[in-house]
Backbone bond lengths (Angstrom), bond angles and torsions (degrees), N, CA, C in turn:
res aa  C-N    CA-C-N  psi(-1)  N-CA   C-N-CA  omega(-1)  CA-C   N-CA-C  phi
1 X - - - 1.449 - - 1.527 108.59 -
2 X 1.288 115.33 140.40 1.464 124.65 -168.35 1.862 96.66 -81.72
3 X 0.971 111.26 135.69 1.594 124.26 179.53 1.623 108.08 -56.30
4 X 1.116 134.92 126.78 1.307 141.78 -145.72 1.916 87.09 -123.13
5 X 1.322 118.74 117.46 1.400 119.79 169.40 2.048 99.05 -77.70
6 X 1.441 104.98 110.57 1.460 108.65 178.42 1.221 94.33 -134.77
7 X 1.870 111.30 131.96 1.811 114.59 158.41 1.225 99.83 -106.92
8 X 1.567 102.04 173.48 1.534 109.80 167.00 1.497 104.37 -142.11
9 X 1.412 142.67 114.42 1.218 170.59 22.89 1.025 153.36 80.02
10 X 1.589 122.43 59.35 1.389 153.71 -147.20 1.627 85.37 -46.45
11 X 1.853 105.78 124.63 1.430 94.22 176.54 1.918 106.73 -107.31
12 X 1.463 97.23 124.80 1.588 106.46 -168.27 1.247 105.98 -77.50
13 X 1.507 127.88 149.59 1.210 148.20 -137.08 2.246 82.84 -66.08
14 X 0.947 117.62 -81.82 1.667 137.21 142.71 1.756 87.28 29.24
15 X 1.198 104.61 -69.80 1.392 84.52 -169.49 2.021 110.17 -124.48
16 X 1.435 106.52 70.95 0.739 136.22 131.39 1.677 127.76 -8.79
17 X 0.936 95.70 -94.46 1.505 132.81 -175.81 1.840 107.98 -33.77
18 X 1.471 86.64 -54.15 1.564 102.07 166.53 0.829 132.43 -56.47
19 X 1.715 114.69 -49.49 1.459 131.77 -175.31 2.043 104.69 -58.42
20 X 1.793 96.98 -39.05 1.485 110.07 165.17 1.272 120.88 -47.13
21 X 0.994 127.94 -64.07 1.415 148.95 164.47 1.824 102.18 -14.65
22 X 1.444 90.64 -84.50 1.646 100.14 -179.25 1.350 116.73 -24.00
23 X 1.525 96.15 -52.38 1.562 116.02 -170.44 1.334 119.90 -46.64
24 X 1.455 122.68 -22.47 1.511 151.85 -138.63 1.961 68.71 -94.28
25 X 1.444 92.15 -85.03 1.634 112.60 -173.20 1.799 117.52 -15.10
26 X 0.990 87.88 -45.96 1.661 114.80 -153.30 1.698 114.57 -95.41
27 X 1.717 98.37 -22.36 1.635 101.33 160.34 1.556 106.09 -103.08
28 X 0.859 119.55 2.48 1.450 124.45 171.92 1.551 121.04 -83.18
29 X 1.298 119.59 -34.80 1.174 149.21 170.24 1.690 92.79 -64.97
30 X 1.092 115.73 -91.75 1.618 130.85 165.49 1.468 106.96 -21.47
31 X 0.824 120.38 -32.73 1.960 109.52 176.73 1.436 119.30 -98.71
32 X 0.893 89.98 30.16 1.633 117.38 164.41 1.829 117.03 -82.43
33 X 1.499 83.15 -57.08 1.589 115.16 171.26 1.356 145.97 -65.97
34 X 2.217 99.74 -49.79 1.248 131.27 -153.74 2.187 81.89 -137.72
35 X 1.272 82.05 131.59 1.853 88.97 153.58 1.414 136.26 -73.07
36 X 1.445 97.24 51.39 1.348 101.12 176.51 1.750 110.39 -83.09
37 X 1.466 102.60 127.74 1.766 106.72 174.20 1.382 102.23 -91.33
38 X 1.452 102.89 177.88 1.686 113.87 174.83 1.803 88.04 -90.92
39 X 1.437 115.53 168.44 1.398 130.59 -173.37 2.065 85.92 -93.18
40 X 1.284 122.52 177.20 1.081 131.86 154.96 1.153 137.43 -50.87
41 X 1.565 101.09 -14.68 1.792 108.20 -176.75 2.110 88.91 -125.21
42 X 1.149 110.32 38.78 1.149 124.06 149.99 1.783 115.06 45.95
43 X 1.460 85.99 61.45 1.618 109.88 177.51 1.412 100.74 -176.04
44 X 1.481 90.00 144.33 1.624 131.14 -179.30 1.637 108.26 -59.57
45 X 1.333 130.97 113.71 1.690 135.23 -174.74 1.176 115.75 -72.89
46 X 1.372 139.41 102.27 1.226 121.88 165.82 1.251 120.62 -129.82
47 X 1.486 93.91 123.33 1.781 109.98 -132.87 1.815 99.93 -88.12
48 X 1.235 122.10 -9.50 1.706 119.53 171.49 1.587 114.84 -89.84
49 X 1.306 108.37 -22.29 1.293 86.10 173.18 1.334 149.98 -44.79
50 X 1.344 121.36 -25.19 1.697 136.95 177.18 2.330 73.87 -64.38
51 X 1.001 99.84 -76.26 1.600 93.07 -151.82 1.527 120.91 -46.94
52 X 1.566 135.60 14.63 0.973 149.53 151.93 1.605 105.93 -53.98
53 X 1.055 129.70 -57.95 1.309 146.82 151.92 2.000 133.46 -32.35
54 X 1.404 80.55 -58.15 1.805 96.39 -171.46 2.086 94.15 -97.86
55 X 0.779 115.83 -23.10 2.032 107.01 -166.19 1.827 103.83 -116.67
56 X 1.709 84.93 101.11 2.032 92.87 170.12 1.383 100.06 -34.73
57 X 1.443 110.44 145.51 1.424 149.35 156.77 1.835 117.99 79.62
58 X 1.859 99.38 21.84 1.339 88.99 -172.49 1.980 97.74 -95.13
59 X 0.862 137.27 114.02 1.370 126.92 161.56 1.474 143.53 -86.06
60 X 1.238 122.31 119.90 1.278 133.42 -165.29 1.559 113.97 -106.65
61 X 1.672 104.11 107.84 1.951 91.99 -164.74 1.752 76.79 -113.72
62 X 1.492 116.55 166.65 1.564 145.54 146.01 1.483 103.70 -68.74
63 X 1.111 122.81 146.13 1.403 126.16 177.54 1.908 101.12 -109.56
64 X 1.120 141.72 119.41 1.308 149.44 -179.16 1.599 126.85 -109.78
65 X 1.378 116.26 93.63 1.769 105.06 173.53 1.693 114.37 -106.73
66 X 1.239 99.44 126.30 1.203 88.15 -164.28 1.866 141.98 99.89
67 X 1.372 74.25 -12.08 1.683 81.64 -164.33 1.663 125.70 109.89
68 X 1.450 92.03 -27.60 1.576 123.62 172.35 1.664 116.55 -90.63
69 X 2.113 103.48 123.23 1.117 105.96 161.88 1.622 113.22 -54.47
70 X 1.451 97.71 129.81 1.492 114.31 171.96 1.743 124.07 -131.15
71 X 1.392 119.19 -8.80 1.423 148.88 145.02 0.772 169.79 160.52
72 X 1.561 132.45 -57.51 1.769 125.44 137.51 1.607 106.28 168.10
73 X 1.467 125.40 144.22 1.140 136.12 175.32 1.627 97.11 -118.33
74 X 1.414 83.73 139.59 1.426 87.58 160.39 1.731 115.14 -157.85
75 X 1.947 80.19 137.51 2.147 99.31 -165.27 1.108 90.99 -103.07
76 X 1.509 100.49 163.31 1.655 130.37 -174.61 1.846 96.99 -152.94
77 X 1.420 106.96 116.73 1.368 126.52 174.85 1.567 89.79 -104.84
78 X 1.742 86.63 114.04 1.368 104.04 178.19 2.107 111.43 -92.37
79 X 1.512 80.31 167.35 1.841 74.22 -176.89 1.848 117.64 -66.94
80 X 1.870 100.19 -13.28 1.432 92.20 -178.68 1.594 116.60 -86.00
81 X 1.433 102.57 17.59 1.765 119.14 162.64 1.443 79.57 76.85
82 X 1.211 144.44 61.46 1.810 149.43 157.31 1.685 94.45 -137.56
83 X 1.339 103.41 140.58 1.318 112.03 -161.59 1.673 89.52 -117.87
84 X 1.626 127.54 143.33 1.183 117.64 -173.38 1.784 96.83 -134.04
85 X 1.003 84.40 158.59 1.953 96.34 176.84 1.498 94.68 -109.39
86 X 1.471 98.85 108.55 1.818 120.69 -169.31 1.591 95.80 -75.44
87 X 1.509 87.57 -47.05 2.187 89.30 -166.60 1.717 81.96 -126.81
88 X 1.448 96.60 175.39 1.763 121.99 154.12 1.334 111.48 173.84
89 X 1.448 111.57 115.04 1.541 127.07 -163.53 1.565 91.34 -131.39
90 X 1.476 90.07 137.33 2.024 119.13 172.05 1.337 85.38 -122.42
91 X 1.885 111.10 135.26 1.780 103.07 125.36 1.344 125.83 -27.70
92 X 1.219 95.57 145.38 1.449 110.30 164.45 1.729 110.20 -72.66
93 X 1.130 105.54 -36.41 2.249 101.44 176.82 1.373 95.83 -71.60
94 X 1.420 139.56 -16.31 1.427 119.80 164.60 1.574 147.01 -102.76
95 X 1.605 89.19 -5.27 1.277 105.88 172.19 1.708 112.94 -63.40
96 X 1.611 90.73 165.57 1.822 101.00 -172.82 1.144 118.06 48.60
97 X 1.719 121.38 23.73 1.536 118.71 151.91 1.713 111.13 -115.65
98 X 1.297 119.61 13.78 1.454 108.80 172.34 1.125 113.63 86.62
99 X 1.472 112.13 35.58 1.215 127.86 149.51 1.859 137.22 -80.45
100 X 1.258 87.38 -55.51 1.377 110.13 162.45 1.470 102.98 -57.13
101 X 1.128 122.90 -80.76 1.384 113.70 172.46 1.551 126.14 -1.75
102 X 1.530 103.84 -90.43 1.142 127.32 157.70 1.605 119.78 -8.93
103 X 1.560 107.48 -66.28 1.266 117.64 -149.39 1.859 85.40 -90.73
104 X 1.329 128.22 -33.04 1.341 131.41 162.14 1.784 113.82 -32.62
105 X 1.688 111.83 -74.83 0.991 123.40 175.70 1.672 109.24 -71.19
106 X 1.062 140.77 16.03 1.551 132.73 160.43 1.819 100.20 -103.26
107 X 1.307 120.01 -30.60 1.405 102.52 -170.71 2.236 99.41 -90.35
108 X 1.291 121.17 -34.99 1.354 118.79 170.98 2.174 98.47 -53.16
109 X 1.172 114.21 -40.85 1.380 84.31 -179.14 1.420 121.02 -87.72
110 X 1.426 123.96 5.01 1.479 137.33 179.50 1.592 94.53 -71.03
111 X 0.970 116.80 -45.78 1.860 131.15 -177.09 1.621 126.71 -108.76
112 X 1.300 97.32 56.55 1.635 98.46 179.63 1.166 114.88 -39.93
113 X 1.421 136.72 135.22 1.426 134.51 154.88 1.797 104.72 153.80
114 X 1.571 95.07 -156.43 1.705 100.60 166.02 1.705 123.59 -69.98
115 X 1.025 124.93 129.73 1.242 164.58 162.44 1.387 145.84 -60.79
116 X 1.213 123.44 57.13 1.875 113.23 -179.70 1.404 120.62 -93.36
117 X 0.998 107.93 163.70 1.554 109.63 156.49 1.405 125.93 179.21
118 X 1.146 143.63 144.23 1.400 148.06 -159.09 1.538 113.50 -114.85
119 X 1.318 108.33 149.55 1.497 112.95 177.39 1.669 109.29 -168.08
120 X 1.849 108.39 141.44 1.384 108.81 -160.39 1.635 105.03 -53.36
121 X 1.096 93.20 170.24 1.979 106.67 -174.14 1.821 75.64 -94.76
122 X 0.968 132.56 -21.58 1.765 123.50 -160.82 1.654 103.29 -109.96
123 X 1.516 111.39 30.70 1.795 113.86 -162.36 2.251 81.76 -142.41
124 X 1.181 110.91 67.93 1.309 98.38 -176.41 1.265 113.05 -89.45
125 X 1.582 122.41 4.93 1.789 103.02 157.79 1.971 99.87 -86.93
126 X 1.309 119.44 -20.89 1.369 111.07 176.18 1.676 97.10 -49.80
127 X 1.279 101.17 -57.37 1.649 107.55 -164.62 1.216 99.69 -50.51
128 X 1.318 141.83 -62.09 1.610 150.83 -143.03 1.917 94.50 -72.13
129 X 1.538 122.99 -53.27 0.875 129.61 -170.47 1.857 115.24 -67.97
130 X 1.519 107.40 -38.77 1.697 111.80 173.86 1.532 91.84 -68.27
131 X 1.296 132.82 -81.74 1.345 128.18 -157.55 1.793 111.52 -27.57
132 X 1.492 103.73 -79.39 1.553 107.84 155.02 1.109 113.69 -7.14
133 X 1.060 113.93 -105.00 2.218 121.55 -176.12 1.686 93.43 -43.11
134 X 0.861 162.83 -50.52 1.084 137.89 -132.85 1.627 96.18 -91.59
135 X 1.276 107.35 -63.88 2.079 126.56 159.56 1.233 93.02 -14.64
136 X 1.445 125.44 -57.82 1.559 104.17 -162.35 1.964 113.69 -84.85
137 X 1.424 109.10 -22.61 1.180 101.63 -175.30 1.247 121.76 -101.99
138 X 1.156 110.93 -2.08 1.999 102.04 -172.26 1.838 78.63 -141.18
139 X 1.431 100.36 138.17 1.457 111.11 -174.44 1.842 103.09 -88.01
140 X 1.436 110.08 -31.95 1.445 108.92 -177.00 1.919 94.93 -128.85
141 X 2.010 89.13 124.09 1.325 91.37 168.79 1.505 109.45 -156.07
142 X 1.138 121.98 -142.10 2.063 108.35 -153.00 1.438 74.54 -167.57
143 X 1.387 100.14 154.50 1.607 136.85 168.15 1.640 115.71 -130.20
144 X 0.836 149.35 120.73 1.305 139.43 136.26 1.295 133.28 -131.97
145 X 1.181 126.38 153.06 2.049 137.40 -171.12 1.675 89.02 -58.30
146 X 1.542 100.72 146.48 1.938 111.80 165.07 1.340 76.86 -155.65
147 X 1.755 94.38 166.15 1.256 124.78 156.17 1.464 97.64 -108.55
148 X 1.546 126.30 142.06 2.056 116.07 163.63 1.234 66.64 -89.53
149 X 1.607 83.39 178.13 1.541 159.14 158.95 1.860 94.39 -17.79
150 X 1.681 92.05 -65.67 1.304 110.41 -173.05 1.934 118.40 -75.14
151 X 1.507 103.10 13.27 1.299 87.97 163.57 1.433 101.04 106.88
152 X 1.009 117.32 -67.13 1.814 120.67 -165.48 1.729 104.90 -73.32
153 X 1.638 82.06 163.11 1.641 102.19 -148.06 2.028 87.58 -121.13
154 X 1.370 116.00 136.17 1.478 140.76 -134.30 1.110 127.94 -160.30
155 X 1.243 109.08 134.47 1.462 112.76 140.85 1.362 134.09 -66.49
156 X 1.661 132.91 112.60 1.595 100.00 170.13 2.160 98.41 -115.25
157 X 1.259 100.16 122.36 1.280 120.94 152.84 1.857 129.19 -45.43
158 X 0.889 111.95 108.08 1.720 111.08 -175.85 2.043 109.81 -107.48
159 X 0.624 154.19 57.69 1.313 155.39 162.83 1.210 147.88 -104.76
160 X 1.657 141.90 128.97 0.954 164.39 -144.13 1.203 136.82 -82.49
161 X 1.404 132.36 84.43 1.460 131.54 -162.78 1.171 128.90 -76.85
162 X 0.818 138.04 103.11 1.966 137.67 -179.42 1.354 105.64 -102.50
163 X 1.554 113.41 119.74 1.295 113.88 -176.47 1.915 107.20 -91.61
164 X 1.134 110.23 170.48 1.841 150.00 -48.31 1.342 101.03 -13.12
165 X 1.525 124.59 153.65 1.065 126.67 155.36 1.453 107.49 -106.97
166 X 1.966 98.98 111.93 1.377 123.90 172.09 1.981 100.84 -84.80
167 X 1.272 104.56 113.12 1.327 115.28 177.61 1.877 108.86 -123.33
168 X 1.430 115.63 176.41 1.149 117.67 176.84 1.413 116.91 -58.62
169 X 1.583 120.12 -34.03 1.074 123.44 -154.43 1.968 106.69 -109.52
170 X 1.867 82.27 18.54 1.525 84.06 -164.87 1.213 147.40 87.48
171 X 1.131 149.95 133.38 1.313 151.10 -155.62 1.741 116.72 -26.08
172 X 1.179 136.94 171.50 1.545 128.76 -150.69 1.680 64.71 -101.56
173 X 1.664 139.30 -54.67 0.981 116.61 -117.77 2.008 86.89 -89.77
174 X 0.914 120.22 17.40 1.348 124.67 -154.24 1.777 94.51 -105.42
175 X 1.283 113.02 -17.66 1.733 120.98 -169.38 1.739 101.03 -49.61
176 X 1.362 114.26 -12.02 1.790 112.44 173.25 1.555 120.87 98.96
177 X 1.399 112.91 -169.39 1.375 113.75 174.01 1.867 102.61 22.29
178 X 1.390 105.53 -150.03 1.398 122.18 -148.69 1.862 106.48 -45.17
179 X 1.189 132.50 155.43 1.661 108.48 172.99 1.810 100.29 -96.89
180 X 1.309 106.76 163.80 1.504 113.92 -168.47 1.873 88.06 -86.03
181 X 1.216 99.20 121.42 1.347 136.61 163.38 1.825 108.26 -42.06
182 X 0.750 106.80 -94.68 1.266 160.87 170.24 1.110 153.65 136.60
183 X 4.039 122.54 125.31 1.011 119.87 -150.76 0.267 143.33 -101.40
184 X 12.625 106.28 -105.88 0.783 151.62 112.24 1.063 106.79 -116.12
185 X 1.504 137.65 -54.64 1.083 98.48 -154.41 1.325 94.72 147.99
């Protein structure tokens, strides 16, 4: 695989708005899956975002290839000291070139440790793409079916990060072009 220049990009309160924006993208994508409607003033609600901002340990990075916004992860260090990937959105013009990837394995080594994360049982390139990344970075990990809170029915992923991340393609910091700062499928 050709080395993919990917940053990831603490997104400051400042630009907000943007990080909103994405969001538009990314529940739109998702209502494919999940019954998400547009609100009356004809956008998708997503009601945590202010708390990226206001609640220790939630993190909100920009995802960058190239130099170019391309989409956004976003972690939540929970109180049971397991850190979860709440969101993670790629363009669609960048997906399936090792971006996601990339920007996957730069935010698991920003947060060494335990690991969750969920994705629809009815989103099977989500599925195809977590399994993948995960296979390569944590040698022992767990799958099992949930329903959340919110209804939908899942995969949630449990696995364990030990930094450097020694991968096939070589070290995270080796992914090329720009170095990850510090940020679907």
């Amino acid at each position: 695989m050709v080395p993919v220049a990917v940053s990831l990009e603490t997104v400051g309160e400042e630009h907000k708005s943007v990080l909103a924006n994405l969001l538009q993208l990314y529940r739109y994508d998702l209502s494919e899956f999940r019954s998400y409607e547009l609100s009356d003033h004809g956008a998708y609600v997503y009601r945590f975002l202010d708390h990226y901002w206001t609640e220790a340990g939630r993190h909100p990075f920009f995802i960058r290839h190239g130099g170019r916004l391309v989409g956004f992860a976003l972690a939540r260090e929970r109180d049971d000291g397991v850190t979860e990937v709440a969101e993670f959105f790629v363009v669609r013009s960048r997906r399936r070139a090792g971006v996601g990837r990339a920007a996957a394995l730069a935010l698991f080594e920003r947060f060494p440790g335990e690991w969750e994360l969920f994705h629809d049982d009815a989103n099977h390139t989500g599925a195809e793409f977590w399994v993948r990344v995960i296979s390569e970075v944590a040698a022992d990990w767990s799958q099992d079916q949930v329903t959340t809170s919110a209804g939908f029915v899942g995969r949630r992923y449990r696995f364990r990060i030990v930094p450097p991340l020694a991968t096939a393609g070589g070290n995270v910091a080796d992914t090329g072009g720009e170095p990850v700062e510090i940020v679907s499928y």
